[in-house]
mmCIF file of the N, C-alpha and C atoms, coordinates in Angstrom:
data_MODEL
# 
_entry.id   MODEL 
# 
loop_
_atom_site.group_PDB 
_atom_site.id 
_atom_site.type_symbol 
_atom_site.label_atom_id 
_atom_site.label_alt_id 
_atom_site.label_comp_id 
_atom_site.label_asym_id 
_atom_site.label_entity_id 
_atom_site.label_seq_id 
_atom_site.pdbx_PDB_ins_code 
_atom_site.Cartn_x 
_atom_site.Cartn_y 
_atom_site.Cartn_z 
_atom_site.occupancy 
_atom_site.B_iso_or_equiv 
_atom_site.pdbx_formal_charge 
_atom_site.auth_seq_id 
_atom_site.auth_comp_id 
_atom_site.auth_asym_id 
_atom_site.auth_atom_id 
_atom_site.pdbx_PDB_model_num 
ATOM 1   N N  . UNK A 1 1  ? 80.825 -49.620 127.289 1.00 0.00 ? 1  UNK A N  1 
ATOM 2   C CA . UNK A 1 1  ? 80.412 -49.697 125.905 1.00 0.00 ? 1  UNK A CA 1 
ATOM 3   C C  . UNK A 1 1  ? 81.603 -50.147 125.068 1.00 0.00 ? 1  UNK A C  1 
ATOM 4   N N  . UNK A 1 2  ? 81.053 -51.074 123.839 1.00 0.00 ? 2  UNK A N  1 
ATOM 5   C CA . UNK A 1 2  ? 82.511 -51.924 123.035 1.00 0.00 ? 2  UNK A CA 1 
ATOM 6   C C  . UNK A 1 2  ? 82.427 -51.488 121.732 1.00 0.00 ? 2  UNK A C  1 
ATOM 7   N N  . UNK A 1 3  ? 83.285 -50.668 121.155 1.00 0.00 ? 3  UNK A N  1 
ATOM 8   C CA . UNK A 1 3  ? 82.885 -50.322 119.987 1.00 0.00 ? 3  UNK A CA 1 
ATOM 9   C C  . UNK A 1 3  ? 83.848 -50.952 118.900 1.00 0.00 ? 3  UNK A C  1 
ATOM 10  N N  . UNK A 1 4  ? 83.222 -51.580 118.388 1.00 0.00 ? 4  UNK A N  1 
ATOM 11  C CA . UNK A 1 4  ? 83.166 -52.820 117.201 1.00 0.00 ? 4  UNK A CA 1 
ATOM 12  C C  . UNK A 1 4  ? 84.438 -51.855 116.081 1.00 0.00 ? 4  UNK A C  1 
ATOM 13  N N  . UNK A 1 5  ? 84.871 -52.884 115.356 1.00 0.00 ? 5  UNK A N  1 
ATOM 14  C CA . UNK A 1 5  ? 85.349 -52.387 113.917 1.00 0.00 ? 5  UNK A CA 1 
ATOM 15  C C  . UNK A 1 5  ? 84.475 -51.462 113.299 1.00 0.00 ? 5  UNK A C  1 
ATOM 16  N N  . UNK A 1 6  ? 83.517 -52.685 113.028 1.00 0.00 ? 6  UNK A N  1 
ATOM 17  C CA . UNK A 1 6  ? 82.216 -52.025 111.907 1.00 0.00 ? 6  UNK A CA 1 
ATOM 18  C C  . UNK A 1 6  ? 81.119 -50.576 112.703 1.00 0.00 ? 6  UNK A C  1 
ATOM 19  N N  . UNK A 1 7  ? 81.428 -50.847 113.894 1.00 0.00 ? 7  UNK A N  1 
ATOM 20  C CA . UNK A 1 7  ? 80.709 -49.265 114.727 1.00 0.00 ? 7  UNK A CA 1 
ATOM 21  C C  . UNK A 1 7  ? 81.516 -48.353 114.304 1.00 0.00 ? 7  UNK A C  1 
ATOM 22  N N  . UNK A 1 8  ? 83.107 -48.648 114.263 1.00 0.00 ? 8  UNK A N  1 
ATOM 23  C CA . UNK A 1 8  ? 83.686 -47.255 114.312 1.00 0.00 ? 8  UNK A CA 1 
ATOM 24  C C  . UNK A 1 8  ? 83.796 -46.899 112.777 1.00 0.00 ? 8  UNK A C  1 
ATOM 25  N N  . UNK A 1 9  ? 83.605 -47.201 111.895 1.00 0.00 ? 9  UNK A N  1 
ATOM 26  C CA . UNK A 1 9  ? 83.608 -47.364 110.592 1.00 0.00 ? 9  UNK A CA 1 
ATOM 27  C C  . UNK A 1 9  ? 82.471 -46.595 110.285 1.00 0.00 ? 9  UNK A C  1 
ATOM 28  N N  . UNK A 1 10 ? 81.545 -46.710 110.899 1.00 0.00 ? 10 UNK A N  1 
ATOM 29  C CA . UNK A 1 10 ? 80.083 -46.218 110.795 1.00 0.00 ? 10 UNK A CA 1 
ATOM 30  C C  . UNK A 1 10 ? 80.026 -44.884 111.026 1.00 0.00 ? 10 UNK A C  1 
ATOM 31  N N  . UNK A 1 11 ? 80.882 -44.791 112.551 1.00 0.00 ? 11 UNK A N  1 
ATOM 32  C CA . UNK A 1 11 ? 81.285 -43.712 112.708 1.00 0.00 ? 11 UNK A CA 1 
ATOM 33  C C  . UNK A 1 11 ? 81.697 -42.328 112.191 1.00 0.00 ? 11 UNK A C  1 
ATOM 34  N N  . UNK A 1 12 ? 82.876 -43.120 111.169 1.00 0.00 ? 12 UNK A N  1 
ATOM 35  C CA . UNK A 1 12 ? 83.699 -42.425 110.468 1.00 0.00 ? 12 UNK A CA 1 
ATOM 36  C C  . UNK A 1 12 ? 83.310 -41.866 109.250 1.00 0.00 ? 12 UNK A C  1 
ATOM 37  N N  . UNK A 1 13 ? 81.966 -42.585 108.798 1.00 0.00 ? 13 UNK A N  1 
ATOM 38  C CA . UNK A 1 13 ? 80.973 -42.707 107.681 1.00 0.00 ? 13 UNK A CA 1 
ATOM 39  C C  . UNK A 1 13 ? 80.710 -40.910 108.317 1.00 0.00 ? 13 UNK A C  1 
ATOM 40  N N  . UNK A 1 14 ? 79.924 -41.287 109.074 1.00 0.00 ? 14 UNK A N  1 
ATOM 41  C CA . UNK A 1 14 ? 78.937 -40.564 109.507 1.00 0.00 ? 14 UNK A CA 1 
ATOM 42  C C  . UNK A 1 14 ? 79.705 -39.113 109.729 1.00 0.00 ? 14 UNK A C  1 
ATOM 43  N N  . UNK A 1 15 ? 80.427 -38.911 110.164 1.00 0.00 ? 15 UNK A N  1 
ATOM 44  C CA . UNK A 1 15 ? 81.625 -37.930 110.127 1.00 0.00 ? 15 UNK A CA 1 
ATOM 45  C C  . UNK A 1 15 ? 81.781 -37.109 109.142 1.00 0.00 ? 15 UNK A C  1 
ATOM 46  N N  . UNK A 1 16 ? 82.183 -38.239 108.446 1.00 0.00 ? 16 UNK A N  1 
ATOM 47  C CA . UNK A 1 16 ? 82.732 -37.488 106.998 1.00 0.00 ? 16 UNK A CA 1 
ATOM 48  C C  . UNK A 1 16 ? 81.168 -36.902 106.130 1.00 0.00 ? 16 UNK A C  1 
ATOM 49  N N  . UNK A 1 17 ? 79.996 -37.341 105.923 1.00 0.00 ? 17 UNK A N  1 
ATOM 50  C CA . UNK A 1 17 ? 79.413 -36.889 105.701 1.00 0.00 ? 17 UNK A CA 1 
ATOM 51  C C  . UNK A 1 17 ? 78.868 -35.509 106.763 1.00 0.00 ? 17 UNK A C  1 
ATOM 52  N N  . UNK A 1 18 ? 78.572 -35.012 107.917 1.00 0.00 ? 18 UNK A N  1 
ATOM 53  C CA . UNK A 1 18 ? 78.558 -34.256 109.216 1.00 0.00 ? 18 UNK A CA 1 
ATOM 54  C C  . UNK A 1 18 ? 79.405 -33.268 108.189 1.00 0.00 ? 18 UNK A C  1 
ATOM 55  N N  . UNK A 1 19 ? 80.719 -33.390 107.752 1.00 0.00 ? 19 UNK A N  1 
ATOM 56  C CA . UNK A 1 19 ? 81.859 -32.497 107.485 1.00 0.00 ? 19 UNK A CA 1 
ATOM 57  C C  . UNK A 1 19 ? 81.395 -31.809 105.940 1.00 0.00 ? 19 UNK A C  1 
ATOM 58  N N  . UNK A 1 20 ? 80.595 -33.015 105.386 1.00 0.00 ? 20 UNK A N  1 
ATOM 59  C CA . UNK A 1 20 ? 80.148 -32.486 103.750 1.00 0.00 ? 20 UNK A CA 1 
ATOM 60  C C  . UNK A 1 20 ? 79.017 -31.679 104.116 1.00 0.00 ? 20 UNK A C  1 
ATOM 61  N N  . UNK A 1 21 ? 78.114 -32.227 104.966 1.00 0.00 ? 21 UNK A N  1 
ATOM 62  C CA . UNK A 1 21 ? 76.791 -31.218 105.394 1.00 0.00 ? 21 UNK A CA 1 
ATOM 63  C C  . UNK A 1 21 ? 77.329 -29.694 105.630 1.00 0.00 ? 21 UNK A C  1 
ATOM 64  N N  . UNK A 1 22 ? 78.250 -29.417 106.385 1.00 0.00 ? 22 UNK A N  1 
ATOM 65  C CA . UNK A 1 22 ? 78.994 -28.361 107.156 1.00 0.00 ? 22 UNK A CA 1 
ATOM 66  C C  . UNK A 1 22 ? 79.499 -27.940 106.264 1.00 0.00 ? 22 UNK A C  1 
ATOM 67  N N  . UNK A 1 23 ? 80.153 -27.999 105.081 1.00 0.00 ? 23 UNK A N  1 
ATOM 68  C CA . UNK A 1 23 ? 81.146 -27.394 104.035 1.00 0.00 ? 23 UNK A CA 1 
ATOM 69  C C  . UNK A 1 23 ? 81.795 -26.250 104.610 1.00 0.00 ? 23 UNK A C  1 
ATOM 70  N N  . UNK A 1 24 ? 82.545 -26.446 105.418 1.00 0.00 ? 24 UNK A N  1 
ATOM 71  C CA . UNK A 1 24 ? 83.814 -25.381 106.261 1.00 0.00 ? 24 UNK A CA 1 
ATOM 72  C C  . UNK A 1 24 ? 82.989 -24.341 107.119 1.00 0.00 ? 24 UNK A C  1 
ATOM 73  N N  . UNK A 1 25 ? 81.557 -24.640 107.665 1.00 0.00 ? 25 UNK A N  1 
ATOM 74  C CA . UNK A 1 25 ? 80.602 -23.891 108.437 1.00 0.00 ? 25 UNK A CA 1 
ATOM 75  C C  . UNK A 1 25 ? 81.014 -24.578 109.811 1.00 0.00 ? 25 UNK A C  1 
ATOM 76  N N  . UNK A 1 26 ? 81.529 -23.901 110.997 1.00 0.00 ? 26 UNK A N  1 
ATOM 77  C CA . UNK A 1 26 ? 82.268 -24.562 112.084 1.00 0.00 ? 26 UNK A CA 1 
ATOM 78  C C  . UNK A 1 26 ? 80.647 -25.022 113.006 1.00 0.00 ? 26 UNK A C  1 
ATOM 79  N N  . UNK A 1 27 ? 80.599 -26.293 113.513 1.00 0.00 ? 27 UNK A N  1 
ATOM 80  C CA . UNK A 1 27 ? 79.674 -27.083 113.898 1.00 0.00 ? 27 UNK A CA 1 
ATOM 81  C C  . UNK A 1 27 ? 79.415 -27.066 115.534 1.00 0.00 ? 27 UNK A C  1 
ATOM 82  N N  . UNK A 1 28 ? 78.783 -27.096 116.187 1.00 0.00 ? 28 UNK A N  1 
ATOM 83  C CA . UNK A 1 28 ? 78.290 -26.910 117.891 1.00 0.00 ? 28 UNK A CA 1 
ATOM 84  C C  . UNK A 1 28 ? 78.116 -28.573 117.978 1.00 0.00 ? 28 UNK A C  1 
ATOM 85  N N  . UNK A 1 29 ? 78.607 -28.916 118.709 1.00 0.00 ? 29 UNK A N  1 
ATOM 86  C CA . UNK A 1 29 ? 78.386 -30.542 118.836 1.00 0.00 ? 29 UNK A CA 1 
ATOM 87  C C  . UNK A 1 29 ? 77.767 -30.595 120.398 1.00 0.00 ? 29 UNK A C  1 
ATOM 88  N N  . UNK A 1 30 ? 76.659 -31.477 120.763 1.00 0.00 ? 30 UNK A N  1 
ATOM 89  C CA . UNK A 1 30 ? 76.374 -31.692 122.122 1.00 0.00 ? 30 UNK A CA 1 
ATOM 90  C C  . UNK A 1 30 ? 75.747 -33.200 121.938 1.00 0.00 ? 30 UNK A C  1 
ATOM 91  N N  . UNK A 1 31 ? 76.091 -33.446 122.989 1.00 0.00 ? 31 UNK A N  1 
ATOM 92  C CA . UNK A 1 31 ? 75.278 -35.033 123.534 1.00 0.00 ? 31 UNK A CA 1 
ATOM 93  C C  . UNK A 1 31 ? 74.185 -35.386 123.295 1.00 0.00 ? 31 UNK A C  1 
ATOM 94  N N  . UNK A 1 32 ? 73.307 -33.800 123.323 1.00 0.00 ? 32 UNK A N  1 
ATOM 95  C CA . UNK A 1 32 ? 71.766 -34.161 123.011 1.00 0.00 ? 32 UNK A CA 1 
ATOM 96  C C  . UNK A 1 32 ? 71.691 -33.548 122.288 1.00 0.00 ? 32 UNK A C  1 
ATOM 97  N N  . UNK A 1 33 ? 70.899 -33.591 121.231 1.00 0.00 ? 33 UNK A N  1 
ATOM 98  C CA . UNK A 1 33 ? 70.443 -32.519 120.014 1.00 0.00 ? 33 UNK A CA 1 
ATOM 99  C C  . UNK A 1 33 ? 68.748 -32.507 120.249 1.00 0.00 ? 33 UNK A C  1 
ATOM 100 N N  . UNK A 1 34 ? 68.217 -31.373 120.686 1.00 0.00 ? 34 UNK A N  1 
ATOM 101 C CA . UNK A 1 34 ? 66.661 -31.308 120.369 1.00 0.00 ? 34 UNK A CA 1 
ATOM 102 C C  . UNK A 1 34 ? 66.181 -31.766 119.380 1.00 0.00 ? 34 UNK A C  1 
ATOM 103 N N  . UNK A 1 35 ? 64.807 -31.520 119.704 1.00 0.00 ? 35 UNK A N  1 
ATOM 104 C CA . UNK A 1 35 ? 64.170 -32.291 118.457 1.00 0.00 ? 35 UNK A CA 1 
ATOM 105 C C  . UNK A 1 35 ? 63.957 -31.056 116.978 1.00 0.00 ? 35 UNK A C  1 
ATOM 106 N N  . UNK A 1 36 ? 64.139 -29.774 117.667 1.00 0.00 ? 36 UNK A N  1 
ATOM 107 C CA . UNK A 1 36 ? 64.180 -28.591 116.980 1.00 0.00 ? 36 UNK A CA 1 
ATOM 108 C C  . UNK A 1 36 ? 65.814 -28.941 116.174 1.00 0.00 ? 36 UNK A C  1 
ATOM 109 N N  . UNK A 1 37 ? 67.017 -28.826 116.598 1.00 0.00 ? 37 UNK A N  1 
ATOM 110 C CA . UNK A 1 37 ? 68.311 -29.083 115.812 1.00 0.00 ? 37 UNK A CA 1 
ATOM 111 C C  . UNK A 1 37 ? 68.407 -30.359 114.981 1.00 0.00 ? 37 UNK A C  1 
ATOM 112 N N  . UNK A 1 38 ? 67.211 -31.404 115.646 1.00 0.00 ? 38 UNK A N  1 
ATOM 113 C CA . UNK A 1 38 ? 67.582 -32.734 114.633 1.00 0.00 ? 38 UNK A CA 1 
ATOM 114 C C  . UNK A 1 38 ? 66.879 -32.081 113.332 1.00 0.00 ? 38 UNK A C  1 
ATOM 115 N N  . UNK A 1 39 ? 65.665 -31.567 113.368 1.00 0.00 ? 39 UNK A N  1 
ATOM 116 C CA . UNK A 1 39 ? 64.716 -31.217 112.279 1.00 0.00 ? 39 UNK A CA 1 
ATOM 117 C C  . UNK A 1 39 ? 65.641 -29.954 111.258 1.00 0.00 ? 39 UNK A C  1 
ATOM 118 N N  . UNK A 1 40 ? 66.437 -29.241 111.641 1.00 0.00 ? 40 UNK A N  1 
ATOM 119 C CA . UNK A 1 40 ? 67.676 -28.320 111.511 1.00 0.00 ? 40 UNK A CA 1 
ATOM 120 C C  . UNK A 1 40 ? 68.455 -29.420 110.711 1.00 0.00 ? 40 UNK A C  1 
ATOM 121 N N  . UNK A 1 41 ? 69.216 -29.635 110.979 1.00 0.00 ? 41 UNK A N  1 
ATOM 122 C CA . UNK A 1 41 ? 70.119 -30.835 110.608 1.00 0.00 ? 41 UNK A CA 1 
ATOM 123 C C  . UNK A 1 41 ? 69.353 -31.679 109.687 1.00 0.00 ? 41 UNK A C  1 
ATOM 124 N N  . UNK A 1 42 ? 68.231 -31.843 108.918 1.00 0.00 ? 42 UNK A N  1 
ATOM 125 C CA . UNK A 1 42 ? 67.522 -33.348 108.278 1.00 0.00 ? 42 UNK A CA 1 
ATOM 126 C C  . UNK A 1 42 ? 67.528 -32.081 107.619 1.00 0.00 ? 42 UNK A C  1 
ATOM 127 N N  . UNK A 1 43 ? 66.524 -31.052 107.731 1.00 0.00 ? 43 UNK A N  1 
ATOM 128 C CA . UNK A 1 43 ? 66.426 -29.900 106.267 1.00 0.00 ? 43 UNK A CA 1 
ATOM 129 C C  . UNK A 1 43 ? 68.009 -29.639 105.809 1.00 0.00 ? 43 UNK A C  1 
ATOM 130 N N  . UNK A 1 44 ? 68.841 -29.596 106.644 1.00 0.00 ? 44 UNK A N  1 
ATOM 131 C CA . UNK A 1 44 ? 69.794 -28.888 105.645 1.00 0.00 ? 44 UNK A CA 1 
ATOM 132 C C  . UNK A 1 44 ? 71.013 -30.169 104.945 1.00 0.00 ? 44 UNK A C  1 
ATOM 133 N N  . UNK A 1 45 ? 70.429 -31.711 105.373 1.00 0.00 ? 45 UNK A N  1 
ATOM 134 C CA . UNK A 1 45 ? 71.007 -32.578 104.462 1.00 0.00 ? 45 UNK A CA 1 
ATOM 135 C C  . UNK A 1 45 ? 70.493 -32.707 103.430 1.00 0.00 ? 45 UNK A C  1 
ATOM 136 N N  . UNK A 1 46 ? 68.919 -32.130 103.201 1.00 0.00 ? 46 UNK A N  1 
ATOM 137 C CA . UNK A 1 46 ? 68.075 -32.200 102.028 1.00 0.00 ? 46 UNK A CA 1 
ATOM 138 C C  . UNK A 1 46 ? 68.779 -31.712 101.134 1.00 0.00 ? 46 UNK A C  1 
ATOM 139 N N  . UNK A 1 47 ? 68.387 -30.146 101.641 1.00 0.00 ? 47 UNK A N  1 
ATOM 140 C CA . UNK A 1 47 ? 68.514 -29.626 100.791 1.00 0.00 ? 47 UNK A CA 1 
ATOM 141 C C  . UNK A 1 47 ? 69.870 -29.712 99.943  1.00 0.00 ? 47 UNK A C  1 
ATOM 142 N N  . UNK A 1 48 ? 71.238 -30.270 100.776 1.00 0.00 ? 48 UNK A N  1 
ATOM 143 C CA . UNK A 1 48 ? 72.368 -30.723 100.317 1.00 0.00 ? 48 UNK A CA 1 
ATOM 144 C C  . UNK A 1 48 ? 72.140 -31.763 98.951  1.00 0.00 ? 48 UNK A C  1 
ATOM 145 N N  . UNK A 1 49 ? 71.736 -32.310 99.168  1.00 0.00 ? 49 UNK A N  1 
ATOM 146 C CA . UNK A 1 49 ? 70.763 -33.427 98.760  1.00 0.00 ? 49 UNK A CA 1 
ATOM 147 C C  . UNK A 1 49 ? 70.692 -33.379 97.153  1.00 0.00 ? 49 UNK A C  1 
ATOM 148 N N  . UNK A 1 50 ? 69.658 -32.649 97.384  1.00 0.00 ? 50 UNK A N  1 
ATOM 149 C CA . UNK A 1 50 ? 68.855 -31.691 96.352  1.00 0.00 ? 50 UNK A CA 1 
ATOM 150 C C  . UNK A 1 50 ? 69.875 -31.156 95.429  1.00 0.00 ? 50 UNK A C  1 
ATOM 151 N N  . UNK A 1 51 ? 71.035 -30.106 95.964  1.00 0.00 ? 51 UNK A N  1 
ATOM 152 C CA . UNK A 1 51 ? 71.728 -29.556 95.607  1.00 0.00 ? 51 UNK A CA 1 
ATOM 153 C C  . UNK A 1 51 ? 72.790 -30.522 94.199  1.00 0.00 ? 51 UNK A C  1 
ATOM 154 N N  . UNK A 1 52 ? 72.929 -31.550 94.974  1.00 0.00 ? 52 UNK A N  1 
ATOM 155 C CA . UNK A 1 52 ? 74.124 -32.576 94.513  1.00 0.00 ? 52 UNK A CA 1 
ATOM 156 C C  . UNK A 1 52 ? 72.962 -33.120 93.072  1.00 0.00 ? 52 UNK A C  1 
ATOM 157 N N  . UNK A 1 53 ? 71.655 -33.484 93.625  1.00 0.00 ? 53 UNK A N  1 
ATOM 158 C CA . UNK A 1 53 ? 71.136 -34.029 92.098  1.00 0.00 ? 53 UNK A CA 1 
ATOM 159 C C  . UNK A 1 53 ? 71.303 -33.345 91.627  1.00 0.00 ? 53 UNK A C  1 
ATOM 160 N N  . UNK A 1 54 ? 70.353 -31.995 91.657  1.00 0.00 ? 54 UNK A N  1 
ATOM 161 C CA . UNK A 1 54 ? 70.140 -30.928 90.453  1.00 0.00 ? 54 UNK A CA 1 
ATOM 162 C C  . UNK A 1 54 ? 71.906 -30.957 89.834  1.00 0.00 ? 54 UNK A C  1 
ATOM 163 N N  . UNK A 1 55 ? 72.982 -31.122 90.513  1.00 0.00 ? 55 UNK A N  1 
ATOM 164 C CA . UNK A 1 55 ? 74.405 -30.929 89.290  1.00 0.00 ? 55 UNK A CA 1 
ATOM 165 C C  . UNK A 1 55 ? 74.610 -31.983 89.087  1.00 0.00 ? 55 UNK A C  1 
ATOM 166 N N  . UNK A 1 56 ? 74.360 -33.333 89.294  1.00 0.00 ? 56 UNK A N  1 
ATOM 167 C CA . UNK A 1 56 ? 74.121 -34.398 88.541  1.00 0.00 ? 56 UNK A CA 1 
ATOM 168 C C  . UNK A 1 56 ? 73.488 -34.404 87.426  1.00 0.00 ? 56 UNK A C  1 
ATOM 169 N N  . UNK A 1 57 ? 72.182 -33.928 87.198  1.00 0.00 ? 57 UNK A N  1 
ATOM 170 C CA . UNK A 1 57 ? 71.633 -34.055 86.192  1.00 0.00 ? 57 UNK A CA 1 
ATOM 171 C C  . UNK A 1 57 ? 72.274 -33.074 84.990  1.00 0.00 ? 57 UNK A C  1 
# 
């Protein structure tokens, strides 16, 4: 596998947000994530989400 500039960049994207989701909550990382931890993981970027408008507005 060749991982590009722009892959690892993506990467690093993706990371750094992973780290904002987590806000100093220490993270379990595995190769596979169920379909139960992906659905885990999508609610609690929401609600992150959510969080960031409502103090925007």
């Amino acid at each position: 596998m060749v991982l590009t500039p722009q892959g690892a960049q993506r990467i690093a994207v993706w990371l750094n947000q992973l780290a904002a989701v987590a806000n100093g909550v220490p993270l379990e990382w595995s190769g596979s994530w169920s379909e139960e931890d992906m659905a885990d993981a999508r609610a609690a970027a929401m609600r992150q989400l959510e969080e960031r408008e409502k103090q925007g507005d």
